[in-house]
C-alpha positions in Angstrom: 56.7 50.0 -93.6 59.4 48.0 -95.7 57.9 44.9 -98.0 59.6 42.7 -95.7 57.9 44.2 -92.3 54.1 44.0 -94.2 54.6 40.7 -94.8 56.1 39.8 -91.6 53.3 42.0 -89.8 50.5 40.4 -92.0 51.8 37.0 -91.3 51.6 37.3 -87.7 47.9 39.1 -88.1 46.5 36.0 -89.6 48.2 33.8 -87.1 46.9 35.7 -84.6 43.4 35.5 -86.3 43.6 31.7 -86.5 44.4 31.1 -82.8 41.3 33.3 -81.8 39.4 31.6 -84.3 40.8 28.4 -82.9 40.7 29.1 -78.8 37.1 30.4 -79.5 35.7 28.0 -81.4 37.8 24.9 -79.5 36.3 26.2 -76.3 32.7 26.2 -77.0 32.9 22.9 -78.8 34.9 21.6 -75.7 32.4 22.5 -73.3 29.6 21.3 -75.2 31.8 17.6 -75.4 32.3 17.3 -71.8 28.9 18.5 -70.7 27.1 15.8 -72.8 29.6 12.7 -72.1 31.1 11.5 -69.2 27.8 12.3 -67.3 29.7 15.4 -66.4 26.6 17.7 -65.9 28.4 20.4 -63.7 28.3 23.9 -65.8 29.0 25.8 -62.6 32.0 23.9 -61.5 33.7 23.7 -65.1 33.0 27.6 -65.1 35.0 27.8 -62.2 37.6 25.5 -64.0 38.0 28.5 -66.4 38.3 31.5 -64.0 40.7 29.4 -62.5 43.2 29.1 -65.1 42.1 32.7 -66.3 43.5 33.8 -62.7 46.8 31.9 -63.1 47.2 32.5 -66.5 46.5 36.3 -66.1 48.7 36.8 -62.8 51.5 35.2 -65.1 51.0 36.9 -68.5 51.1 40.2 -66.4 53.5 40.0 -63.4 55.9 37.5 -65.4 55.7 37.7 -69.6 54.8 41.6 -68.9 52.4 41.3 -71.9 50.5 44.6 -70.6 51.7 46.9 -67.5 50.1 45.7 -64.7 47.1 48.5 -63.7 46.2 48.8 -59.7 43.2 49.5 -58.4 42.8 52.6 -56.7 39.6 52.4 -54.6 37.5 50.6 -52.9 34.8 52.1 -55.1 36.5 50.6 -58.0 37.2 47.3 -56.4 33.6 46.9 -55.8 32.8 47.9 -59.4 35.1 45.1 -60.6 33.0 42.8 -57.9 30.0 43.6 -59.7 31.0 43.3 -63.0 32.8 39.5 -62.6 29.4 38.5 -60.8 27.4 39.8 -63.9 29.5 38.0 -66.1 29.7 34.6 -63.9 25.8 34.9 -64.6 26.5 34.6 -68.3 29.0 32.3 -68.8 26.9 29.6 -66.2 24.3 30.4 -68.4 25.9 29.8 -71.3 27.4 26.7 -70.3 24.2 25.3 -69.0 22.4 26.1 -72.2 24.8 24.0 -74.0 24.0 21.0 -71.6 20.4 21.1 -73.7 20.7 22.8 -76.9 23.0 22.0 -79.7 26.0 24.6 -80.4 24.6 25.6 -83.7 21.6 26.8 -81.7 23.3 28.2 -78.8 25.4 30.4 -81.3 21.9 31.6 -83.4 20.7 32.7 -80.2 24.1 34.0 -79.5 24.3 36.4 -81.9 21.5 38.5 -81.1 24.1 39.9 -78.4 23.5 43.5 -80.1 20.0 44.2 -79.5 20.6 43.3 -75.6 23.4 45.7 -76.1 21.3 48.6 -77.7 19.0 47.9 -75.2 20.9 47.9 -72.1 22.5 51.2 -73.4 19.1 52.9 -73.5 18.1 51.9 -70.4 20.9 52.7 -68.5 22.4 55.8 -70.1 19.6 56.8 -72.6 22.1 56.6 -75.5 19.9 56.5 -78.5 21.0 55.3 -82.1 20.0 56.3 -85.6 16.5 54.6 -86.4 18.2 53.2 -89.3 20.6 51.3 -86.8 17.5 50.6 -84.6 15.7 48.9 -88.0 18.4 46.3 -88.4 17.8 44.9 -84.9 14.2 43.7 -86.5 15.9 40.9 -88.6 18.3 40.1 -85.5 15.5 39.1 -83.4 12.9 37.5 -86.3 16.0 35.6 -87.1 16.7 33.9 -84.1 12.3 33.2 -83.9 12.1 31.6 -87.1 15.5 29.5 -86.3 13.6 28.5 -82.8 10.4 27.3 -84.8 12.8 25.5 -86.7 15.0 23.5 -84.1 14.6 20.3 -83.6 16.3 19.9 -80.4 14.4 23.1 -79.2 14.6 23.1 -75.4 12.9 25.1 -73.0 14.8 25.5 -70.5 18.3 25.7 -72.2 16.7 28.3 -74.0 15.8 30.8 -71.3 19.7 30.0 -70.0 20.8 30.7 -73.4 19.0 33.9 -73.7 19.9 34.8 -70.2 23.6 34.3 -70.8 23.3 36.3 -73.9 21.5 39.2 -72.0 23.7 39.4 -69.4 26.9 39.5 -71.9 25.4 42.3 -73.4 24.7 43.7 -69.8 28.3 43.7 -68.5 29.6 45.6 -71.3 27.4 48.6 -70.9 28.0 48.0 -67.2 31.4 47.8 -67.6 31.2 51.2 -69.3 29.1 53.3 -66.8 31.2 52.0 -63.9 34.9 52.0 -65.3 33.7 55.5 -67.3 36.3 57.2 -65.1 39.8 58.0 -67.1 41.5 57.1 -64.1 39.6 53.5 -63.1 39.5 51.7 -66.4 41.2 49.1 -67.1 42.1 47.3 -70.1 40.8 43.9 -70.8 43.4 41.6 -69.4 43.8 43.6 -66.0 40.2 43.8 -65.4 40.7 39.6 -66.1 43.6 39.8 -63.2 41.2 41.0 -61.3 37.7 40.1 -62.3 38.6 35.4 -62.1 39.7 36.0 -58.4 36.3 37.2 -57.2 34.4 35.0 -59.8 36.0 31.8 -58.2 34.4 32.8 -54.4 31.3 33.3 -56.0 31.5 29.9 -58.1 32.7 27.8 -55.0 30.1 27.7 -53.0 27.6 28.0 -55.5 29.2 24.7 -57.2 29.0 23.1 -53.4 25.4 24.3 -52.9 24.1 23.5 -56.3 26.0 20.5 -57.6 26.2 18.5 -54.3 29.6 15.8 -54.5 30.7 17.8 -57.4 34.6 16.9 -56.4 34.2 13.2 -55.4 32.2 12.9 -58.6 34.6 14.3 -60.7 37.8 13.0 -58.7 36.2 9.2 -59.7 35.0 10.6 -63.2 39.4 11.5 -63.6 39.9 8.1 -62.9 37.7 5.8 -64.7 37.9 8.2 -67.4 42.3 9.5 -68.0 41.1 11.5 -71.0 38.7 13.6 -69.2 41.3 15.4 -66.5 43.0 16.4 -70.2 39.9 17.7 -72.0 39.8 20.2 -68.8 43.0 21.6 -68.5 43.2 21.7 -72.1 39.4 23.4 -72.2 40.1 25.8 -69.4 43.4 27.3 -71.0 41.6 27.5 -73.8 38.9 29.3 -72.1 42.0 31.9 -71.0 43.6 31.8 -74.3 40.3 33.0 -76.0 40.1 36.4 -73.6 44.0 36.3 -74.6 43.3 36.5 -78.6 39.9 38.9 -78.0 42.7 41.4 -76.7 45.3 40.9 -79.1 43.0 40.9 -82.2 41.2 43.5 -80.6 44.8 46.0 -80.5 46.2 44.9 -83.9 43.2 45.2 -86.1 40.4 47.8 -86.5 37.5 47.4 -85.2 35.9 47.0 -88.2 38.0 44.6 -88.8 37.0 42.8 -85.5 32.8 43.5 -85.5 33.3 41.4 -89.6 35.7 38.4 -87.8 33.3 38.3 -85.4 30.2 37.3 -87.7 32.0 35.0 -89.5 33.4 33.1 -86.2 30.1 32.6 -85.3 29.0 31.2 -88.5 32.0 28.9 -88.7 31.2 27.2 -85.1 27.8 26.9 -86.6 28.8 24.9 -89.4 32.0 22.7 -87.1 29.6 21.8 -84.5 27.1 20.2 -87.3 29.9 18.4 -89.2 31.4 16.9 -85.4 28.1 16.4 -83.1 25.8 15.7 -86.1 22.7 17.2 -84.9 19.9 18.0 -86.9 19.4 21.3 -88.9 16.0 22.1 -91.0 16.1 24.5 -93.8 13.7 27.1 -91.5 16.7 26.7 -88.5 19.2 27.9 -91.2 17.2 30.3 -92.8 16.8 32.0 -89.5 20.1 32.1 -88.1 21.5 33.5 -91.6 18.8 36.4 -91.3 20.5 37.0 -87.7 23.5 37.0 -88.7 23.0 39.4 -91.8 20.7 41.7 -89.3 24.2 42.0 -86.7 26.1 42.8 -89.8 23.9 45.8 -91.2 23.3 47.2 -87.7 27.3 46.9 -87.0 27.8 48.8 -90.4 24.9 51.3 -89.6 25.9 52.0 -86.0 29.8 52.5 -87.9 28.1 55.0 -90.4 25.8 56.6 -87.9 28.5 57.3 -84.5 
């Protein structure tokens, strides 16, 4: 590769970098704005804002800007594993988006990042993959992290807890699910197909749970739009944002390693930690910090020990 072309090519790396930094970040923070203002208390329906767009925004990217060749499905077996997986992951973003109705975003993120021992979990559980004990041992400081950073919030909620913990749990879920049932050479699909396919079904599973569970959802926010212009903005701008995050997770996830990825990936969390504090100015306790950095450091050793280990 010419001088020119590294440049060029490490140019457009940390552009790319930026944007998923950005669409990440600005989604979350989004999400937490309109669920504590506006009275907009409707985490179900604004998920089903974001599968919208994702559905649009997929169908477009694929059929229209061909940024991947469109990949069919081949069975109804398949079909119904895509079913299942976009109803496990409805489950966690709900969840996540509720959780942030009570708890601050530094929180939700601490509790966020313990993603990996779900993950370890799930894979023992399911397929009886075991790691190295070594990998195993840097789950300990994952989970006492995010303890010691509980004892230490002080806008500790119950309830958005147990969301927040469910939504991380079922993330970590779907991706071993995703593996077992898309295993087949044949069936699997890469990240912004099974998107295409996955927002579709997640939007008849939203819309009558959105009906059932936030009664007058529309008419509320229909009058909300008007008494408040800025508000229809924050939710188009929030949902393709919500699309343009899956976008960058593919794109950074092709054009860098994945070591590379699993190092970005600490660090985003860490820098919504500390953008949410400096915007919503919610409280933080030497113990809550303490905590969250001990998480954080734990997801780092086991992602380097599971790297040294496989």
């Amino acid at each position: 590769m010419s001088s020119s072309a590294s440049k060029k090519h490490a140019v457009f790396i940390t552009c790319l970098i930026i944007l998923w930094y950005s669409t990440n970040i600005g989604v979350l923070l989004l999400n937490k704005f309109l669920l504590s203002n506006y009275g907009f208390a409707f985490p179900i329906f604004l998920t089903m804002c974001h599968m919208s767009a994702c559905a649009v925004l997929s169908y477009i990217s694929i059929m229209f800007l061909k940024i991947v060749p469109i990949q069919r499905i081949k069975s109804r077996s398949q079909f119904l594993r895509i079913a299942t997986l976009s109803m496990v992951f409805c489950g966690s973003v709900v969840g996540g988006n509720i959780s942030l109705k009570y708890l601050p975003v530094s929180f939700n993120q601490a509790v966020g990042a313990t993603t990996p021992f779900f993950t370890a979990l799930f894979a023992y559980l399911m397929t009886r993959k075991r790691e190295a004990w070594a990998t195993y041992t840097c789950l300990v400081p994952v989970v006492a992290g995010v303890v010691i950073a509980s004892g230490g919030e002080p806008s500790f909620h119950l309830y958005g807890f147990i969301m927040c913990i469910g939504a991380t749990a079922a993330r970590a879920f779907k991706s071993v699910l995703q593996g077992v049932l898309l295993s087949n050479e044949g069936e699997k699909l890469n990240s912004m197909n099974l998107m295409l396919y996955m927002a579709p079904i997640a939007i008849l599973v939203l819309l009558p749970a959105a009906i059932v569970m936030e009664p007058n959802v529309f008419d509320f926010v229909v009058s909300l739009g008007l008494e408040h212009k800025f508000m229809w903005v924050l939710l188009l701008v929030n949902s393709t944002m919500a699309y343009g995050a899956n976008l960058c997770n593919f794109l950074v996830t092709k054009h860098t390693s994945a070591l590379t990825l699993q190092v970005l990936g600490n660090a985003k969390g860490a820098v919504a930690v500390v953008i949410s504090i400096l915007i919503f100015r919610n409280p933080v306790t030497f113990i809550g910090i303490a905590g969250y950095t001990m998480t954080v450091m734990g997801v780092a050793a086991y992602g380097e020990s599971k790297r040294r280990y496989s």
